[in-house]
SESEDREN-417306 format. One line per 3 residues: number of its first residue (from 1); for each residue x, z, y of N, C-alpha, C. Coordinates in steps of 0.2 Angstrom, whole numbers. Layout:
N
NUM) X:Z:Y:X:Z:Y:X:Z:Y; ...
***
This chain:
338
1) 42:-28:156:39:-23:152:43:-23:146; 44:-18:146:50:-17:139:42:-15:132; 46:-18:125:41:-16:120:45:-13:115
4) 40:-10:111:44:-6:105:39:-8:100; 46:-11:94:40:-12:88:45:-6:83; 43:-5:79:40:-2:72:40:-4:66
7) 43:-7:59:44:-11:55:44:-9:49; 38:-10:45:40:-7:38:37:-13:32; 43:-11:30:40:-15:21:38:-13:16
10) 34:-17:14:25:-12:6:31:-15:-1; 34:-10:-3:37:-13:-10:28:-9:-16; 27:-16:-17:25:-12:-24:26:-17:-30
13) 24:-14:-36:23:-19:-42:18:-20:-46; 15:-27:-47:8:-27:-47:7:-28:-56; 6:-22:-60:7:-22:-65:4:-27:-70
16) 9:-28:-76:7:-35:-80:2:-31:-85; -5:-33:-85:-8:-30:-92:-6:-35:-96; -10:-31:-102:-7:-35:-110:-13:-38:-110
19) -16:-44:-114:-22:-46:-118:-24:-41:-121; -27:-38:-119:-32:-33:-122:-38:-36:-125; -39:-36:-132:-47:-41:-138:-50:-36:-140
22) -54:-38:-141:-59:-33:-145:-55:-30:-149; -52:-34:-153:-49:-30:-160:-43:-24:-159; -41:-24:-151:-37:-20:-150:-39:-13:-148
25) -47:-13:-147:-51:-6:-145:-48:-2:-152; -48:4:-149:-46:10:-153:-41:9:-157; -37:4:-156:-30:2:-161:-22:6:-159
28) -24:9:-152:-18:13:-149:-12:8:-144; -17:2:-145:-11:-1:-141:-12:-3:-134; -5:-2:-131:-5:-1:-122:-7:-7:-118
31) -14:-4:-113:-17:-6:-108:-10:-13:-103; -3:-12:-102:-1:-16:-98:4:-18:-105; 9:-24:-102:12:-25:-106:18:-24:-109
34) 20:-22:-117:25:-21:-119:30:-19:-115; 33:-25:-112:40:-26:-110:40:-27:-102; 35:-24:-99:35:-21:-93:41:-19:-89
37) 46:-13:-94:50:-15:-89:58:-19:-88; 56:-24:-93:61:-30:-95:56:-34:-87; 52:-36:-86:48:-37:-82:51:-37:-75
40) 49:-31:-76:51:-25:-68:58:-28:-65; 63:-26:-71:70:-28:-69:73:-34:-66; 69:-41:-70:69:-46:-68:68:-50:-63
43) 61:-46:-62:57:-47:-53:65:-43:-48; 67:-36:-51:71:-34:-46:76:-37:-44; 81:-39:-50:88:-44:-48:85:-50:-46
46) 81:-51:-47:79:-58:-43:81:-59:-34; 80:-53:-31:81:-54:-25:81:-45:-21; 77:-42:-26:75:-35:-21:78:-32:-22
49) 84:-29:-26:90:-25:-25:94:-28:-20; 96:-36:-18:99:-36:-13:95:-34:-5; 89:-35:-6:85:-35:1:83:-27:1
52) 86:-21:-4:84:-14:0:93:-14:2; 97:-16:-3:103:-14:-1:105:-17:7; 103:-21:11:103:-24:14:99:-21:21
55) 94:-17:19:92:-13:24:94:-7:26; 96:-5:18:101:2:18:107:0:26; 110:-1:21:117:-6:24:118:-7:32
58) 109:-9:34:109:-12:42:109:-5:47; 105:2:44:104:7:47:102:8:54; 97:2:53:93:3:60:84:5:59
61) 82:9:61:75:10:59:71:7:58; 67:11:52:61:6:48:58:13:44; 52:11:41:51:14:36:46:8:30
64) 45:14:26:45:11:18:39:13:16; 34:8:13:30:13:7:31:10:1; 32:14:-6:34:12:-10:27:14:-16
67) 23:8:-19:18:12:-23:22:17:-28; 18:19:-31:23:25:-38:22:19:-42; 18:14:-46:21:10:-49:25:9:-49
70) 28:6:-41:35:2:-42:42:8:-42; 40:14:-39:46:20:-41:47:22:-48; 42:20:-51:43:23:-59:47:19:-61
73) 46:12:-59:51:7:-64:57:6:-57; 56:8:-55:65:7:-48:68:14:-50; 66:19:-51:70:26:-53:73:24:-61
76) 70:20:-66:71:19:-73:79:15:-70; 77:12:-67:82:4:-67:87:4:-64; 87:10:-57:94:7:-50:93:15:-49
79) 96:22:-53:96:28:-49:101:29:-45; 107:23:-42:113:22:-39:106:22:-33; 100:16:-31:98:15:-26:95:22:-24
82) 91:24:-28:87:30:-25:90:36:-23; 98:35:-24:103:41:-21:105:39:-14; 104:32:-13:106:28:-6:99:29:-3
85) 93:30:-3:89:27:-1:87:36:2; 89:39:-1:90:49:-2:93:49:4; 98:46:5:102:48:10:103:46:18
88) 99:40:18:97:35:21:92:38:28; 95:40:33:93:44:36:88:40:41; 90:34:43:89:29:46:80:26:43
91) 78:28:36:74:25:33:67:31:32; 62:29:36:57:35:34:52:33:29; 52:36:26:46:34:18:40:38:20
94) 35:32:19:28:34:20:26:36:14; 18:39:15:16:41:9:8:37:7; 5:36:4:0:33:2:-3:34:-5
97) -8:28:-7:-8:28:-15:-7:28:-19; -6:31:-24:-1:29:-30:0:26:-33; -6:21:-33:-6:12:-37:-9:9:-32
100) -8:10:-25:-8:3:-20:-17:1:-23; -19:6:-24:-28:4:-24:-33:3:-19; -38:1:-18:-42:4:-13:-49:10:-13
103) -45:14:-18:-47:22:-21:-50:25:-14; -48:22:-8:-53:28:-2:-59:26:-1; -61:19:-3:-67:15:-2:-74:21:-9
106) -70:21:-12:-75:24:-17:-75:30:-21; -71:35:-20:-69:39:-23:-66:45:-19; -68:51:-13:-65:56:-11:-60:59:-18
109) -62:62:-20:-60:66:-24:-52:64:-29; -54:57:-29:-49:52:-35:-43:50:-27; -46:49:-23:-41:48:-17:-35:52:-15
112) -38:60:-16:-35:67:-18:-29:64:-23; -32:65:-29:-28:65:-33:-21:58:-34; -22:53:-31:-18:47:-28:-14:50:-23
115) -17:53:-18:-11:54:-14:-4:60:-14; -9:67:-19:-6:70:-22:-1:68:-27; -1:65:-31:2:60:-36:10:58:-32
118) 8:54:-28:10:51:-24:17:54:-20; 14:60:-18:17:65:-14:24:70:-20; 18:71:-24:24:73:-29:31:70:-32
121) 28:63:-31:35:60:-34:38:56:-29; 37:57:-23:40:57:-16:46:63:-18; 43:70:-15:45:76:-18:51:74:-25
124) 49:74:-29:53:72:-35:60:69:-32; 58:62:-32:66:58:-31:69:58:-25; 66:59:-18:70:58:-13:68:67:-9
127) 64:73:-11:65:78:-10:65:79:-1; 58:74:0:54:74:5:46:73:7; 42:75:11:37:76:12:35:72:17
130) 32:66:18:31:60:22:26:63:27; 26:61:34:22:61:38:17:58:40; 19:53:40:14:46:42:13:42:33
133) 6:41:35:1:38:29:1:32:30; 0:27:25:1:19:23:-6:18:19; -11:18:22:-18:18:14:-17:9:14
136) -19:7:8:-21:3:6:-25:-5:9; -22:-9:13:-23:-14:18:-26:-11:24; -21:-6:25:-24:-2:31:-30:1:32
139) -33:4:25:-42:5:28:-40:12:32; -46:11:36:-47:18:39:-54:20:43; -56:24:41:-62:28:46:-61:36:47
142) -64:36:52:-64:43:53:-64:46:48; -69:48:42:-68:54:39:-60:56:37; -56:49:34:-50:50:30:-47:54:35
145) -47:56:41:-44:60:45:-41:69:43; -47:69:41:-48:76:38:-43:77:32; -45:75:28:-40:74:20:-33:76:22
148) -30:67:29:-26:67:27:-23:73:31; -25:75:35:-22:81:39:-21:87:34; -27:89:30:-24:94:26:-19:94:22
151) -17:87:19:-10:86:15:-3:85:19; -4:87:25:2:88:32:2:82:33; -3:76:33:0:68:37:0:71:42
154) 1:66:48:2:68:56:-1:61:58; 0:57:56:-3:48:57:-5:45:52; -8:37:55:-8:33:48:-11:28:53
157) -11:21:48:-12:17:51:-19:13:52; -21:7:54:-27:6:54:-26:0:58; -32:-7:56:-32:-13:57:-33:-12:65
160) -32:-17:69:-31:-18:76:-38:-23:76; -44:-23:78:-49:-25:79:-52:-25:85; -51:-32:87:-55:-33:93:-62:-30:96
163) -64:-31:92:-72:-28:94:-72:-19:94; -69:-19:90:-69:-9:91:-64:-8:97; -61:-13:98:-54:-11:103:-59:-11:111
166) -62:-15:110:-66:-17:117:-62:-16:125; -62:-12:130:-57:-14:136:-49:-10:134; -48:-6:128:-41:-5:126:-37:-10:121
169) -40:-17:122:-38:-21:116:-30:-22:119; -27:-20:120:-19:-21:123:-15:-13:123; -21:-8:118:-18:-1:117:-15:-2:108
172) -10:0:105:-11:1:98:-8:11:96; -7:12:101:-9:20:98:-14:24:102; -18:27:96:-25:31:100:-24:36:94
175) -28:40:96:-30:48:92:-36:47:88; -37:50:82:-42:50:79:-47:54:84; -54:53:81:-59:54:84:-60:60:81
178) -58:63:76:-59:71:74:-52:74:75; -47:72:76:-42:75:76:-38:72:83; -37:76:89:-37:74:93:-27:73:94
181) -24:77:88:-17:78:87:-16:72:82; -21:70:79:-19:64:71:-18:57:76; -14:54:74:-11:48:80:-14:41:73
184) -17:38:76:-16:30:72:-14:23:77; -10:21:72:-4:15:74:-9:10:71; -10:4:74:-15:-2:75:-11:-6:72
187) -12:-10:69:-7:-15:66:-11:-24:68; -6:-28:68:-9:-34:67:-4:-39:59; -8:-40:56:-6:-43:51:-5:-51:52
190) -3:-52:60:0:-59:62:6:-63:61; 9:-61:58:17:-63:55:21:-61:63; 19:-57:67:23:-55:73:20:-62:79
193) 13:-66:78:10:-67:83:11:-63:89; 9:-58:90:5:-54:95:14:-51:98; 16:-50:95:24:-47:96:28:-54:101
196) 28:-58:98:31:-66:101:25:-66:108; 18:-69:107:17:-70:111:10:-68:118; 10:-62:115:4:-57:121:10:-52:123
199) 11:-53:130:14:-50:133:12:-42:137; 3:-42:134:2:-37:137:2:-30:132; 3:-31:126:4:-26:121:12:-23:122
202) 12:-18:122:19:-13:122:21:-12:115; 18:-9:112:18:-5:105:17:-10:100; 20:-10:97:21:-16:91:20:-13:83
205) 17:-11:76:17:-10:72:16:-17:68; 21:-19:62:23:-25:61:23:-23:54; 21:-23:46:22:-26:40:22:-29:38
208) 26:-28:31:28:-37:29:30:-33:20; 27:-36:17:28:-36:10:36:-37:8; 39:-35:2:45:-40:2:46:-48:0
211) 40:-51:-2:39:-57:0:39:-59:5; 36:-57:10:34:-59:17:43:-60:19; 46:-52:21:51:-54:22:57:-57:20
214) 57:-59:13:61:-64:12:59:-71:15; 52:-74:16:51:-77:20:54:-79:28; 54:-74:29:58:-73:36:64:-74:35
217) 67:-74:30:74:-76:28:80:-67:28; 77:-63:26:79:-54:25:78:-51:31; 81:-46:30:81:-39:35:85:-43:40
220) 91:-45:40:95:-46:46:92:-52:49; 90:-56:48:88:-62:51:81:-61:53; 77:-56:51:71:-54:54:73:-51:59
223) 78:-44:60:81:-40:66:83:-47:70; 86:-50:68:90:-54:73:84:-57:78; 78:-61:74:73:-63:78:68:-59:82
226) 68:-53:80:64:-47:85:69:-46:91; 75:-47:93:76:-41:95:79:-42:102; 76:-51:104:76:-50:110:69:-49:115
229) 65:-48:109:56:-48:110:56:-41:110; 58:-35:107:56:-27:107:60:-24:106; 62:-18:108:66:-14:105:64:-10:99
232) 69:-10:93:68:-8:87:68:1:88; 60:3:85:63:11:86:59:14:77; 59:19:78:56:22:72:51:26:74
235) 44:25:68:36:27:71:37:31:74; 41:38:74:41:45:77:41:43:86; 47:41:86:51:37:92:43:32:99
238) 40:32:93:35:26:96:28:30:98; 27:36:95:22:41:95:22:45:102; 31:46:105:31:52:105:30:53:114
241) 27:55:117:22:56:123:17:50:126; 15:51:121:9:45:121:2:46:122; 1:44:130:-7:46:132:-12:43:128
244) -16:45:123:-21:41:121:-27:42:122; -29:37:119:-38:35:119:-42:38:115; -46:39:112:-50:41:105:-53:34:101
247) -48:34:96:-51:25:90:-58:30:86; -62:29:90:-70:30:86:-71:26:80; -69:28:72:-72:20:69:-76:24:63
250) -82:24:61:-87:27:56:-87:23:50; -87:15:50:-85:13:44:-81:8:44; -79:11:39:-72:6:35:-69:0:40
253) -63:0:42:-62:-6:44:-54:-7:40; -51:-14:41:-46:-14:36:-41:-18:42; -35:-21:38:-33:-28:40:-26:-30:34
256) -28:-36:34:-25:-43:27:-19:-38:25; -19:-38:19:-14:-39:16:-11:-45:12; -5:-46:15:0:-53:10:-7:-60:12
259) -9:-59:19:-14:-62:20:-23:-63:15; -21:-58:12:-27:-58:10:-34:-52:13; -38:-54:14:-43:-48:18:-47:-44:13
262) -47:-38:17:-52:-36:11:-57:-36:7; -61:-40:8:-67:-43:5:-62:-48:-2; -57:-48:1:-53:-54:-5:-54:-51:-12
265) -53:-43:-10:-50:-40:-15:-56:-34:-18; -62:-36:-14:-68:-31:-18:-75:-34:-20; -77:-37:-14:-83:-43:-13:-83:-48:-18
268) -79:-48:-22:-79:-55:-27:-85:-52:-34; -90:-55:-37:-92:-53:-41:-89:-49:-48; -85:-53:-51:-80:-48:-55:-77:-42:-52
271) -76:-41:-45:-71:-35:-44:-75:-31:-42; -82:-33:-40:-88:-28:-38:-89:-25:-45; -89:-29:-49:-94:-27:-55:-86:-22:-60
274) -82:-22:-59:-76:-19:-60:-74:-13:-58; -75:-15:-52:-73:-7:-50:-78:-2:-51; -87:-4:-48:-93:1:-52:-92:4:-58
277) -89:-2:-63:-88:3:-69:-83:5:-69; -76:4:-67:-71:10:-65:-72:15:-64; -72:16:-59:-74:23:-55:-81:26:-59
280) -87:23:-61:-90:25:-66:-89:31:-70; -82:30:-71:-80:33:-77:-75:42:-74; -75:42:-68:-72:47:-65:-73:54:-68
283) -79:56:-68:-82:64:-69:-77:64:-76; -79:58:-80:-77:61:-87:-68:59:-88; -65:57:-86:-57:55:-85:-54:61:-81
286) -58:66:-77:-56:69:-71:-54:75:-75; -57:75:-83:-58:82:-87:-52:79:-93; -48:74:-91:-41:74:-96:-36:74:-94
289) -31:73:-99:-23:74:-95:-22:70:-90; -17:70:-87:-15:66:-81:-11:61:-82; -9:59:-89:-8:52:-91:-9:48:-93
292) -16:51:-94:-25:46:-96:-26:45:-90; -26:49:-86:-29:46:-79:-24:44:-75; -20:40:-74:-15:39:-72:-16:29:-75
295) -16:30:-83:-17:26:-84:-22:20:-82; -29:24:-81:-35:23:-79:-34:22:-72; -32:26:-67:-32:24:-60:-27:17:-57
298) -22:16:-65:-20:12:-62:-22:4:-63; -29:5:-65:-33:-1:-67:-36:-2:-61; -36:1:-56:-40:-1:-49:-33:-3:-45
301) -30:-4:-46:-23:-7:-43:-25:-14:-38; -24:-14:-33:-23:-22:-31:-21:-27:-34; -16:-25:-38:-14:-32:-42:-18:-34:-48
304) -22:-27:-49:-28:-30:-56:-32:-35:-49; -36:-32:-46:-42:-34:-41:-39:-41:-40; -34:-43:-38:-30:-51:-36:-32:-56:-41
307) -33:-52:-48:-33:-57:-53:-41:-59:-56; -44:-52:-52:-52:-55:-51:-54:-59:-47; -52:-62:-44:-52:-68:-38:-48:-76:-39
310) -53:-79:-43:-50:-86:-44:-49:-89:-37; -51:-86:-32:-46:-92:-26:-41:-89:-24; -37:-83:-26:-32:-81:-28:-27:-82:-31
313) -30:-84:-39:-25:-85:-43:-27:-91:-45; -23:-95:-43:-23:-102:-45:-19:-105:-48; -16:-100:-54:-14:-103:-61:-17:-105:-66
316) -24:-103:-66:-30:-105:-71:-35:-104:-70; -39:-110:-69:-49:-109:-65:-52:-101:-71; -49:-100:-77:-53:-95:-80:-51:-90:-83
319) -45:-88:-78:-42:-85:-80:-43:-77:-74; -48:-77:-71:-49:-70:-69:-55:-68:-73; -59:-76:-78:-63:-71:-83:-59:-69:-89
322) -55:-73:-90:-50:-68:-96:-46:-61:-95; -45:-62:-89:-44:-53:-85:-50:-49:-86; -55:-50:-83:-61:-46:-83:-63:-45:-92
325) -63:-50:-96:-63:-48:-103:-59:-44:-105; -53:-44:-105:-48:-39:-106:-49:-32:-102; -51:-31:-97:-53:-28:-94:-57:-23:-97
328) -64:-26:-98:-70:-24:-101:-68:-21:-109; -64:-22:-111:-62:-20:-118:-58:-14:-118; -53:-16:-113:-48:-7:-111:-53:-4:-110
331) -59:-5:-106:-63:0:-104:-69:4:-109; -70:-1:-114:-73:0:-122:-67:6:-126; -60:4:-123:-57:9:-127:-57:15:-123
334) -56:13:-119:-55:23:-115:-62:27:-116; -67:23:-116:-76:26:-119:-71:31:-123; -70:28:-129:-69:31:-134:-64:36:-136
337) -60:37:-129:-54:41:-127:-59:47:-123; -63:48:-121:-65:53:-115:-72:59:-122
***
């Protein structure tokens, strides 16, 4: 039984806020921090400018999703790679988020505006329009179908769950339940479990953060170990005359990001009581510049929500209440910006 997997890596960057105190409401001073992208740069020579060069380089299919976070500060830094990465025929770029949030959970309208975003600066630096859609630790239900079809997706992905899977748990492509043309790619967030050792899956869709896949020891030493277990193709290649099923699913289902599961990143009391007042703030942010709100949406980031969860961050037992306080204070200032 020959299989095909499908391989893509989530580059984002999980933005460093500043201490934001009381004394800093109304003072004019920026929400993340100063030297952000001295920051950026050092995260990137550390390892990620050789592990894209390296994917470039191997030109065997894969695709990418890149938050816009981490494009603003890769387009500042490396415009040699975004010329390579343009021409890179072998490489398909997804489209999603713009700050890697879970905006579709609570926000239609802001969810628009994230994926527009998104699309535009797709459009901008690499002067293409992505097909297939990467939401945020995979959520997906039925309604997202709609949306994403009117912004020309053709796919997107979604958690592989047993219990919804029921006697197709060995299918990972099926059609939306409203769109009978919209294709969803089932992932398992197993480190390539189900790829190594269930024999009865064909289809394989495999994520890996650049963490992850440094883990694996890069791109060539990940291909090396796939690739007497499936044949390497590209999502299109994996889609294309595919009998499918209908994946019925009416609420939200997800699957682990960087092994952390949804609930990691919403369900925590700080992050419930965080995001309500976030999104709160929508109607009246929705009626300013787009650099107010740009800066606002990007408070719903996963990398904020990570830092509201002390079994997370276990650099300091109280340091997701010193995030939520700084928090709470950016959000005292933007009051007073709207």
């Amino acid at each position: 039984m020959n299989k095909s997997l499908s391989l893509t890596i989530v580059y984002d960057w999980e933005c460093p806020l500043s201490e934001f105190s009381f004394f800093d409401v109304n003072s004019g001073n920026p929400y993340f921090s100063a030297d952000e992208a001295d920051l950026f740069l050092s995260k990137y020579r550390s390892g990620i400018d050789k592990q894209l060069k390296e994917i470039i380089d191997a030109n065997l299919p894969l695709s990418i999703y890149f938050s816009g976070s981490f494009l603003e500060q890769l387009a500042n830094c490396d415009a040699d790679i975004i010329k390579s990465l343009k021409t890179a025929k072998h490489i398909e770029l997804l489209g999603g988020t713009y700050h890697h949030s879970l905006v579709s959970l609570f926000s239609k309208s802001h969810f628009q505006r994230e994926i527009n975003w998104h699309q535009s600066l797709i459009k901008k630096l690499f002067g293409q329009k992505p097909s297939a859609f990467l939401n945020t630790t995979n959520i997906y239900f039925n309604d997202l179908t709609e949306q994403l079809t009117k912004e020309g997706y053709q796919s997107t992905f979604a958690g592989a769950i047993d219990w919804y899977l029921g006697d197709n748990k060995n299918q990972r492509i099926f059609s939306s339940r409203t769109n009978e043309d919209f294709k969803l790619m089932l992932t398992n967030q197993d480190r390539g479990h189900t790829l190594f050792h269930d024999h009865e899956v064909v289809n394989h869709f495999m994520q890996l953060s650049s963490q992850q896949l440094d883990e694996f020891g890069g791109w060539k030493a990940l291909t090396q170990k796939v690739k007497n277990k499936a044949d390497l193709v590209s999502l299109s290649e994996q889609l294309r005359g595919t009998s499918l099923e209908t994946y019925n699913v009416r609420q939200p289902i997800s699957c682990s990001y960087e092994l952390i599961e949804l609930d990691g990143l919403k369900n925590y009391p700080l992050q419930e009581s965080w995001l309500k007042q976030l999104y709160g703030l929508e109607t009246s942010i929705a009626k300013k510049p787009e650099p107010l709100q740009k800066k606002w949406s990007r408070l719903g980031s996963i990398g904020v929500l990570k830092k509201l969860n002390s079994d997370i961050d276990h650099s300091d037992s109280n340091n997701s209440y010193d995030t939520y306080q700084s928090l709470i204070n950016i959000l005292s200032d933007l009051h007073l910006r709207l």
